[in-house]
TORKOL-4160 file (C-alpha; in steps of 0.2 Angstrom, whole numbers, padded with zeros to 4 digits, m for minus):
219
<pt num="1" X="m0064" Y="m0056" Z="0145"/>
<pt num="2" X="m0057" Y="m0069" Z="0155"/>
<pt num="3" X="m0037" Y="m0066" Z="0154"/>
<pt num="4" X="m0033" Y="m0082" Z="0151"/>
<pt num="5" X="m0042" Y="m0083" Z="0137"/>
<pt num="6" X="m0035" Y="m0085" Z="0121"/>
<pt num="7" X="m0034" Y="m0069" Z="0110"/>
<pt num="8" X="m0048" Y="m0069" Z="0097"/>
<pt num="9" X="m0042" Y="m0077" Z="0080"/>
<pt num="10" X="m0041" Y="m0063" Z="0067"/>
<pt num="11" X="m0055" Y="m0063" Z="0054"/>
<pt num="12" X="m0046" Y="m0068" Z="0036"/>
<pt num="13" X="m0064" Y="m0065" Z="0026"/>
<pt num="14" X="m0062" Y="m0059" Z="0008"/>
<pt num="15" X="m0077" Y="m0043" Z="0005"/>
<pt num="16" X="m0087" Y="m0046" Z="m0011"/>
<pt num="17" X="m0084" Y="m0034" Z="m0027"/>
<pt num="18" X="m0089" Y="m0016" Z="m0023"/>
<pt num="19" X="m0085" Y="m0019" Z="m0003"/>
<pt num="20" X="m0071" Y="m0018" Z="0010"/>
<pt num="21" X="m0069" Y="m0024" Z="0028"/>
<pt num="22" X="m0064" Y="m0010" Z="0038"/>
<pt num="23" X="m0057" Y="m0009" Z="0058"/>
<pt num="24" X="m0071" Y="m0004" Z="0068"/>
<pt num="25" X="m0057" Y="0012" Z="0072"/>
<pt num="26" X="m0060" Y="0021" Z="0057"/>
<pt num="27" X="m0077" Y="0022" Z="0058"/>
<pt num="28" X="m0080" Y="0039" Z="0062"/>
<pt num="29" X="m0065" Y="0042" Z="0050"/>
<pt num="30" X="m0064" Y="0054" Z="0032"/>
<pt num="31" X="m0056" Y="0040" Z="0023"/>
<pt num="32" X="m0071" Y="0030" Z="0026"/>
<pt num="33" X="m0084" Y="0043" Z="0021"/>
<pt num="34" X="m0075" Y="0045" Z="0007"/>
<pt num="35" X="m0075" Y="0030" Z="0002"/>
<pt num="36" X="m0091" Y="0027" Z="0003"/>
<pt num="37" X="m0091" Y="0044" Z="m0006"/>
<pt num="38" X="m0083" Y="0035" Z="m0021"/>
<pt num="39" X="m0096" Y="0021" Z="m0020"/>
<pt num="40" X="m0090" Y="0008" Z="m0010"/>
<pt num="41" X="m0099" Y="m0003" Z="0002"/>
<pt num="42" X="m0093" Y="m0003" Z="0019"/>
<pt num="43" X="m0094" Y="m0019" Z="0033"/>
<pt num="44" X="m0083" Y="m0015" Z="0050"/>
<pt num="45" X="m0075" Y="m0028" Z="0060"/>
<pt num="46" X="m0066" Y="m0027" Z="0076"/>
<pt num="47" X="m0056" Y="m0042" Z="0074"/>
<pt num="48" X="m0045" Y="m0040" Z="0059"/>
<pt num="49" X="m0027" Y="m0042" Z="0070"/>
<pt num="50" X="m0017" Y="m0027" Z="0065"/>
<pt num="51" X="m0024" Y="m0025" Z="0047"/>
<pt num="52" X="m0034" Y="m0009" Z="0043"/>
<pt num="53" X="m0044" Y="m0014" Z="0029"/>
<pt num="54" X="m0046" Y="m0032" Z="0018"/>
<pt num="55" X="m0048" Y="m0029" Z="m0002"/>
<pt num="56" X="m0060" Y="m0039" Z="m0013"/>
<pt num="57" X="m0044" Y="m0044" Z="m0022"/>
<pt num="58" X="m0036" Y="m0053" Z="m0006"/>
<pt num="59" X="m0026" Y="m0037" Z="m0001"/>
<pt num="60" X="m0024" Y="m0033" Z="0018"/>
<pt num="61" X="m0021" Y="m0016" Z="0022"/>
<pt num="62" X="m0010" Y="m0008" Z="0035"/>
<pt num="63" X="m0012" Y="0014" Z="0038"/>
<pt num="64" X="0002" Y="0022" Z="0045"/>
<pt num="65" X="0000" Y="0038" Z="0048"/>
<pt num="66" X="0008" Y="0055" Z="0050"/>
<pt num="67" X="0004" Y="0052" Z="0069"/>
<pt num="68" X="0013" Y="0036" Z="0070"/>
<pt num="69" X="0027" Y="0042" Z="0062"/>
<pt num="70" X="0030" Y="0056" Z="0073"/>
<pt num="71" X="0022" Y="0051" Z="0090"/>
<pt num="72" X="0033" Y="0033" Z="0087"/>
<pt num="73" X="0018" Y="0023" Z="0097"/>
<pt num="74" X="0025" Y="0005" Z="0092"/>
<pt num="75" X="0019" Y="0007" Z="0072"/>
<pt num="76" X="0037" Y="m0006" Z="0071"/>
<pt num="77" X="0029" Y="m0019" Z="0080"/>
<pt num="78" X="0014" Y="m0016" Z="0073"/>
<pt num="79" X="0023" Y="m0017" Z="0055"/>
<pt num="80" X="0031" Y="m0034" Z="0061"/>
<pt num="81" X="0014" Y="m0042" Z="0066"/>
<pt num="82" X="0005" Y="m0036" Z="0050"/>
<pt num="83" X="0020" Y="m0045" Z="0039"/>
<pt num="84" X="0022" Y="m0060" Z="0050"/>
<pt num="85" X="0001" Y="m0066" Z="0051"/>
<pt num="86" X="0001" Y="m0081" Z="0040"/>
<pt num="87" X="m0013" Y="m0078" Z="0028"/>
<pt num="88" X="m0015" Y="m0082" Z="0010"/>
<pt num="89" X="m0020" Y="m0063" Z="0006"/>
<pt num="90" X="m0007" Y="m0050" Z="m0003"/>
<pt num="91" X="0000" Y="m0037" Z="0011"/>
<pt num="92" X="0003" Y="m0018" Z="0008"/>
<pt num="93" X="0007" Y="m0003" Z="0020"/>
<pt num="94" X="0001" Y="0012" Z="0015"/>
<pt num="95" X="0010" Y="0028" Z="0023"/>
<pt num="96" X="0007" Y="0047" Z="0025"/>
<pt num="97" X="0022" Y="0056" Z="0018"/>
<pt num="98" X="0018" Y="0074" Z="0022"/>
<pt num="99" X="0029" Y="0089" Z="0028"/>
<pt num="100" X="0028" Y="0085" Z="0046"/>
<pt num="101" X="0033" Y="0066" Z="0040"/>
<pt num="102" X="0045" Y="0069" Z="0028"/>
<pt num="103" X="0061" Y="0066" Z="0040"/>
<pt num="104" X="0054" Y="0052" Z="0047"/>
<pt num="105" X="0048" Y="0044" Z="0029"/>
<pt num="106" X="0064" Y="0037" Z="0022"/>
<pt num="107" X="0068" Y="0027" Z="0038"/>
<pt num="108" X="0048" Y="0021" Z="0036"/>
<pt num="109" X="0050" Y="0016" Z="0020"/>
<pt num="110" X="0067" Y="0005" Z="0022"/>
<pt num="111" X="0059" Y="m0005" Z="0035"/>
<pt num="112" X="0046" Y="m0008" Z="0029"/>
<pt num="113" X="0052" Y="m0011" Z="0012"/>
<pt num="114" X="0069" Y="m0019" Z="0015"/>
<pt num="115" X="0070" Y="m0025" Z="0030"/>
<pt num="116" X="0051" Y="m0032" Z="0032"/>
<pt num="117" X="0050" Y="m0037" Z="0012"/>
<pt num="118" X="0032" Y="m0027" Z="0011"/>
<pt num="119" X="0025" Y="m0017" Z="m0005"/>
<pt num="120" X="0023" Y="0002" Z="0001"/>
<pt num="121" X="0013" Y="0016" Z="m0006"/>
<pt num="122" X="0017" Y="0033" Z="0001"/>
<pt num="123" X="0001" Y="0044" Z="0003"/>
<pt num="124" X="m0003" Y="0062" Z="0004"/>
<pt num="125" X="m0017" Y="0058" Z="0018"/>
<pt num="126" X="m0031" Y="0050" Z="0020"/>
<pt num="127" X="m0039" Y="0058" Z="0004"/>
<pt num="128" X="m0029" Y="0049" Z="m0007"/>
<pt num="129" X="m0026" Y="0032" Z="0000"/>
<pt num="130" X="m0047" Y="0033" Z="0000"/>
<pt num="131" X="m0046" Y="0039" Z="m0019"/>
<pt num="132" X="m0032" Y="0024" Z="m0021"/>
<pt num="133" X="m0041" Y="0009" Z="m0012"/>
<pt num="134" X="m0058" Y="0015" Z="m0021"/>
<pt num="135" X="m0047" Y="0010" Z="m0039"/>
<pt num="136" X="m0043" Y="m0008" Z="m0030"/>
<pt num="137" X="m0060" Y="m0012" Z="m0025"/>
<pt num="138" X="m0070" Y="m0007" Z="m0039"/>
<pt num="139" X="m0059" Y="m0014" Z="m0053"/>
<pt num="140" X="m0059" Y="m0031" Z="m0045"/>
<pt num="141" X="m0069" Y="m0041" Z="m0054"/>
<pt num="142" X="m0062" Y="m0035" Z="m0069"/>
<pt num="143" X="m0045" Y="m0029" Z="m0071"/>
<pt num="144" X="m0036" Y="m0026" Z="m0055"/>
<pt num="145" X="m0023" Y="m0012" Z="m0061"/>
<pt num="146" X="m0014" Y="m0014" Z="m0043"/>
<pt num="147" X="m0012" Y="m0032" Z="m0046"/>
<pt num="148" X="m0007" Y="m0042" Z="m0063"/>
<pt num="149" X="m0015" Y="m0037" Z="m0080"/>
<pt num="150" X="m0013" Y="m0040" Z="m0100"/>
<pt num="151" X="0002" Y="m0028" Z="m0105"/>
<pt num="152" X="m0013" Y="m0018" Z="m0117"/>
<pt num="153" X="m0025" Y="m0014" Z="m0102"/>
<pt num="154" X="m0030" Y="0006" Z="m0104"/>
<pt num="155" X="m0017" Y="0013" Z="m0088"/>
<pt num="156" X="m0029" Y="0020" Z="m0074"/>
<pt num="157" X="m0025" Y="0036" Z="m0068"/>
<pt num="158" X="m0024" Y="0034" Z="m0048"/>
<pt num="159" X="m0009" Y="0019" Z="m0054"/>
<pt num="160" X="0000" Y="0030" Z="m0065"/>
<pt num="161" X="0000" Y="0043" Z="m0051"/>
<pt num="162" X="0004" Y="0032" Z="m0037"/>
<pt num="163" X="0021" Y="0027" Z="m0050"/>
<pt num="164" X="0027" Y="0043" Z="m0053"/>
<pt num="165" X="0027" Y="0047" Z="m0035"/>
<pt num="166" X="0043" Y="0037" Z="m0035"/>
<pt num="167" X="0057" Y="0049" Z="m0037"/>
<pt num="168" X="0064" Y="0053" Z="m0054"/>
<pt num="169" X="0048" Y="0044" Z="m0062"/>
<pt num="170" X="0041" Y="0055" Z="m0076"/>
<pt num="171" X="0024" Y="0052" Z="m0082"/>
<pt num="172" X="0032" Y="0044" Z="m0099"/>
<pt num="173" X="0043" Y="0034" Z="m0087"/>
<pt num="174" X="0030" Y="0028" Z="m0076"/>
<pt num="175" X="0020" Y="0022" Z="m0091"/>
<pt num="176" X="0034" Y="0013" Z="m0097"/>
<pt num="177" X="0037" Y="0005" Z="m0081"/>
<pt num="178" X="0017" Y="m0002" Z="m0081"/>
<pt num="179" X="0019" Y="m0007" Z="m0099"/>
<pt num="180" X="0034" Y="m0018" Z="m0092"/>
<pt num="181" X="0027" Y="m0024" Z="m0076"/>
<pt num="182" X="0010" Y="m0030" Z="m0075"/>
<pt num="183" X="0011" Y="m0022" Z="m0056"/>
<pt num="184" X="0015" Y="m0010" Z="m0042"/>
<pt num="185" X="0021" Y="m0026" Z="m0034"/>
<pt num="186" X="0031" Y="m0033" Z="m0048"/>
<pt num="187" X="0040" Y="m0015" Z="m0052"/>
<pt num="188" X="0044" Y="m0015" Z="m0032"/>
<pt num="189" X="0052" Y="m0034" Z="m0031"/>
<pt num="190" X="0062" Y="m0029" Z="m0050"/>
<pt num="191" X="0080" Y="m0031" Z="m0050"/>
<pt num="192" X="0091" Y="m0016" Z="m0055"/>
<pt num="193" X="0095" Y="m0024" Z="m0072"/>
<pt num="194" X="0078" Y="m0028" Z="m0076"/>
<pt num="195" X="0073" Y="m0010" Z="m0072"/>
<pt num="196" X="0086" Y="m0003" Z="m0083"/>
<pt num="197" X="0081" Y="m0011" Z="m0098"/>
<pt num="198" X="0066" Y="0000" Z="m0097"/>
<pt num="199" X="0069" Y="0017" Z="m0090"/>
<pt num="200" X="0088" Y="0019" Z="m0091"/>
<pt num="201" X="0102" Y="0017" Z="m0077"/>
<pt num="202" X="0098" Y="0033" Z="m0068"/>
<pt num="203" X="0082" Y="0030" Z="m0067"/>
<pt num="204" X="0082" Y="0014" Z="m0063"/>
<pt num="205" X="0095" Y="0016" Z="m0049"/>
<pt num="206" X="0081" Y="0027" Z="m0039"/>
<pt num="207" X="0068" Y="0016" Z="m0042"/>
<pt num="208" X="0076" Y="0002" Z="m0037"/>
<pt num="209" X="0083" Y="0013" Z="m0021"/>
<pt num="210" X="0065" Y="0020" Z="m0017"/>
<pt num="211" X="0059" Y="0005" Z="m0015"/>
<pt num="212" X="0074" Y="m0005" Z="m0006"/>
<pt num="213" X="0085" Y="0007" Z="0003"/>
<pt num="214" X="0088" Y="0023" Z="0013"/>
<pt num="215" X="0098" Y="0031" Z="0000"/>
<pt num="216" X="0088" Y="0047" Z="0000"/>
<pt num="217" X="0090" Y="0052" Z="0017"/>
<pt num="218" X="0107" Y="0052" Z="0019"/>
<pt num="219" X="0109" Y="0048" Z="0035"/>
């Protein structure tokens, strides 16, 4: 490639139902078997900037993994390019939180989630963000439970368990909180007040903190 070349302008193509875009990188990858496990088509591309994978419902994801966390190999700037590419897609960061993590999880999680302004989903590995972004790609087209739906739309379960992995969230709290907000997205950007009015003060005062603060690591 000739140096002076312009860098190559990152592909902003929306997969059809049943698909997703992945990073040529995880090809060879167990989330990618899996999801093709769960029934999802696959199409690779290498020029997808920092984004890992594109969603039929106009969601970019960014991976960060155990490996990042702990080997620190730049996932900040990486985290500052994924927010900053101007795009009219939806952005969310999924990230390990395992054992090895953990002490690194908290300070993750407040960049990205206060400093940056990104939704963030905390995963167990690679198994569950496939089983999580196998639920986004084949309810688009119908009801997209990670993105807005009528308050009476049956719950699907790999939302309600991504909800109560906030701390202090119970399953009757975590449906509650999907019977409020028609989102992951809208119960991440809700005020303390509003949160209250559905879960309580305690409860809401975690939420709120998972989300925007580093209030659990005390440090």
């Amino acid at each position: 490639m000739d140096p002076g070349a312009a860098a190559p302008r990152p592909v902003n193509a929306v997969p059809p139902y049943g698909h997703v875009i992945c990073c040529e990188k995880w090809r060879n990858s167990a989330l990618v078997q899996s999801l093709r496990g769960g029934g999802v088509k696959i199409l690779f591309e290498n020029e997808l900037g920092v984004a890992d994978f594109h969603l039929p419902n106009r969601t970019k994801v960014l991976y960060v993994s155990e490996s990042d966390m702990v080997a620190a190999n730049s996932y900040k700037r990486k985290l500052v390019r994924f927010r900053n590419a101007s795009s009219s897609f939806q952005q969310l960061v999924l990230v390990e939180q395992t054992v090895l993590s953990q002490q690194y999880f908290a300070a993750v999680q407040r960049f990205v989630s206060l400093d940056l302004g990104l939704a963030l989903l905390p995963v167990g590995g690679q198994a569950e963000a496939s089983q999580l972004v196998t639920q986004m790609i084949l309810t688009e087209g119908r009801d997209n439970p990670f993105g807005r739906r009528p308050p009476c739309q049956i719950l699907e379960p790999a939302v309600l368990a991504a909800v109560r992995q906030i701390p202090g969230v119970g399953r009757v709290k975590a449906l509650a909180l999907l019977q409020s907000f028609s989102s992951i997205w809208e119960i991440c950007s809700a005020s303390p007040e509003q949160l209250e009015r559905v879960v309580g003060r305690a409860a809401a005062t975690h939420i709120h903190d998972f989300f925007h603060t580093d209030s659990a690591a005390g440090s």
